[in-house]
N, C-alpha and C positions, 0 to 999 in steps of 0.2 A: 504494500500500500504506500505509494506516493505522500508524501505532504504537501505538498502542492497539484493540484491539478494543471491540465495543461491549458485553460482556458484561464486561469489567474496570473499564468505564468506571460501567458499573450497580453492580456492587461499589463502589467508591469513591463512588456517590452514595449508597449507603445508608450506606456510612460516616462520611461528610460528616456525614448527618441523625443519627446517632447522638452524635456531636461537638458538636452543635445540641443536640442533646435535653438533651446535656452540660449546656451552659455555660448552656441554662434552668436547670437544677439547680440551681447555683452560686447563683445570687440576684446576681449581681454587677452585673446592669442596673441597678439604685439604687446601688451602691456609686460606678459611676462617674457614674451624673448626678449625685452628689453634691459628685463632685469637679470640675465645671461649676457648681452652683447650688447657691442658698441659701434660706431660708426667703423671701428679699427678690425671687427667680427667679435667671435667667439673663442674666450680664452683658451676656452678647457674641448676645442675642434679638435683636437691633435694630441690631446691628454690619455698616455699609455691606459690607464687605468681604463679610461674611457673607450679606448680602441680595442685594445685587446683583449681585456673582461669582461667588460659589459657588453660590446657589440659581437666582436666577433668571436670570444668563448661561450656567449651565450646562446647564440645563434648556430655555434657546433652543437653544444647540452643538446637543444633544443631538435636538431634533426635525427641525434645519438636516441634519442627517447622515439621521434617518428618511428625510425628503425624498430629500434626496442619493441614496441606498440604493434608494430603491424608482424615480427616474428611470434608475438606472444599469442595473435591467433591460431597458430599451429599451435605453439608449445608455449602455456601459460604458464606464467610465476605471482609469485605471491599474492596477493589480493584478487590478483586479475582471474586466477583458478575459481574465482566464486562467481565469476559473469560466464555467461554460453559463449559460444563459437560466437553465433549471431551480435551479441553486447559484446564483445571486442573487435569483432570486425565495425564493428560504427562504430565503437569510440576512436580506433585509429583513422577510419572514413572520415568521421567529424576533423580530427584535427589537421588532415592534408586538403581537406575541402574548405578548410577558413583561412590557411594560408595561401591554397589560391585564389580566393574570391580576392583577398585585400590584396594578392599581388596585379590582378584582373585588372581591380579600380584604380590600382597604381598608375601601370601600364596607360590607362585609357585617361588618366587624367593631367590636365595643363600648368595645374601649381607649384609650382616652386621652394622649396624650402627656403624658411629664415636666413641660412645662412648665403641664398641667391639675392636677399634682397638690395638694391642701390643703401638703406638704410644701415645694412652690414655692412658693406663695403661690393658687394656684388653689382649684379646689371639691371635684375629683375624689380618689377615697382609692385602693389601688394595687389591681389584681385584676390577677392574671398574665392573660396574653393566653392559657394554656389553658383559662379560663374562659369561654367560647368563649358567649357569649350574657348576661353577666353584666353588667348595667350599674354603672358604676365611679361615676357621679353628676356623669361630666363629657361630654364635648361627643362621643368615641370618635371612631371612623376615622381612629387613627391607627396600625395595625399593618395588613401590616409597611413599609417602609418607603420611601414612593413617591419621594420621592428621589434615592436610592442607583440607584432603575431606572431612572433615566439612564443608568448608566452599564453596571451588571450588565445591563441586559436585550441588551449585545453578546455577552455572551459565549457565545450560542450561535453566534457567528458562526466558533467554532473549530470546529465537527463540519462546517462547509462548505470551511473554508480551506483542513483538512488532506487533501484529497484532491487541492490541488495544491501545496502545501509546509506541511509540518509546522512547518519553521522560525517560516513568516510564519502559523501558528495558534496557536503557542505565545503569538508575541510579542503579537497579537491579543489572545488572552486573556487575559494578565498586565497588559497595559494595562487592558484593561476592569474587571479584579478591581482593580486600586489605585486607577481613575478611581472606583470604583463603594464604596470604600473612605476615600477622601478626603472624598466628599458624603457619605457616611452620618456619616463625624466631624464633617465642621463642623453637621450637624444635631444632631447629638447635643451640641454645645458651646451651642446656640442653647436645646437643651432642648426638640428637638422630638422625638426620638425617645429609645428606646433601645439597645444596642450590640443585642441581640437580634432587633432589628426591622432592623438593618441585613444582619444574619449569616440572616435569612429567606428576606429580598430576595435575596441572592447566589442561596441554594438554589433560590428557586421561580422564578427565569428560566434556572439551569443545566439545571432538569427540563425547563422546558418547550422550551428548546432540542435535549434530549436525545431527549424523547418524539417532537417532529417530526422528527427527524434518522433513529430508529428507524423510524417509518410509512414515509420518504422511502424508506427503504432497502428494506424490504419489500415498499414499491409497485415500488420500481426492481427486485426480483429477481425479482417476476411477473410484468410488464413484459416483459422482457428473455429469461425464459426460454422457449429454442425451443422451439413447436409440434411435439406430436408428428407424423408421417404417417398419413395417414389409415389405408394400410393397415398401420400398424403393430398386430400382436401379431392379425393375422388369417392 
């Protein structure tokens, strides 16, 4: 038994995006790359700790686990022994399905990162990333924030956990959202992103965890539900 239903779960994600829609509002994406960089850039672009730990060792963790994830459907270890074939084949589905959506939106979109802007020292002038086709006069692809889906793109791995403990889906998740939270700051300190393009990322791998968890379910209750008798209603 669930704690959540999936239909409250749908409420809260429109909320979520509503919260989003928010804090575009706000303008506070510049406020805080500001408080990171200067007309000179970004101090800490080039900061080992920043390069090589948080970016690019997290980003190996991060693929080292994909692997992990998708071996464990044959041969499962520890916790994952308590999910079916089925619940581990979608939690690893889930997590190479959200890292390519956000690399998708990447790909497809005109924005620029902070650290392109004229304002850093770059070429690029600021076009909100709803200007959705608008070239900003720098290098774009960089919304939302492929990074960060290191981390967030586990978090669909709560709509699988919790149908064999809720405990260990909560705590699943809260990891994923603070791991996935951490990498979008130190990018965002480097002046590769903005706080917005990290707060995208969360959303559009919690959909898409959502959306297959939904199909999963729907496939699973026509599946499952008895055949009538032939000579039934004769």
């Amino acid at each position: 038994m669930t704690r959540f239903p999936l239909f409250r779960l749908g409420v809260l994600t429109l909320l979520a995006l509503v919260a989003l829609m928010a804090w575009d509002a706000t303008g506070a994406d510049l406020a805080l790359a500001r408080m990171a960089g200067s007309h000179m850039g970004f101090p800490l672009r080039d900061n080992p700790i920043m390069v090589h730990v948080m970016h690019e060792g997290a980003r190996n963790l991060s693929w080292a686990l994909v692997i992990a994830l998708f071996a464990a459907i044959r041969w499962p270890f520890g916790f994952l022994r308590r999910l079916s074939t089925g619940g581990r084949a979608q939690l690893a589905l889930t997590v190479l399905a959200s890292v390519i959506a956000v690399s998708v939106l990447k790909h497809a979109s005109q924005t620029s990162c902070p650290w392109d802007l004229q304002e850093f020292g770059g070429a690029a002038r600021y076009v909100s990333h709803w200007s959705w086709g608008v070239n900003d006069g720098g290098p774009g692809g960089c919304f939302p924030a492929g990074h960060a889906s290191a981390a967030f793109a586990y978090v669909g791995g709560y709509f699988v956990l919790r149908r064999v403990s809720p405990r260990a889906a909560v705590i699943w998740l809260g990891v994923s959202v603070v791991a996935g939270f951490m990498l979008g700051a130190s990018q965002q300190l480097r002046g590769a992103h903005y706080m917005s393009h990290t707060l995208w990322t969360a959303w559009v791998c919690w959909v898409v965890g959502f959306a297959i968890e939904v199909a999963v379910t729907r496939f699973n209750s026509r599946t499952l539900k008895p055949a009538m008798p032939a000579h039934a209603g004769s």
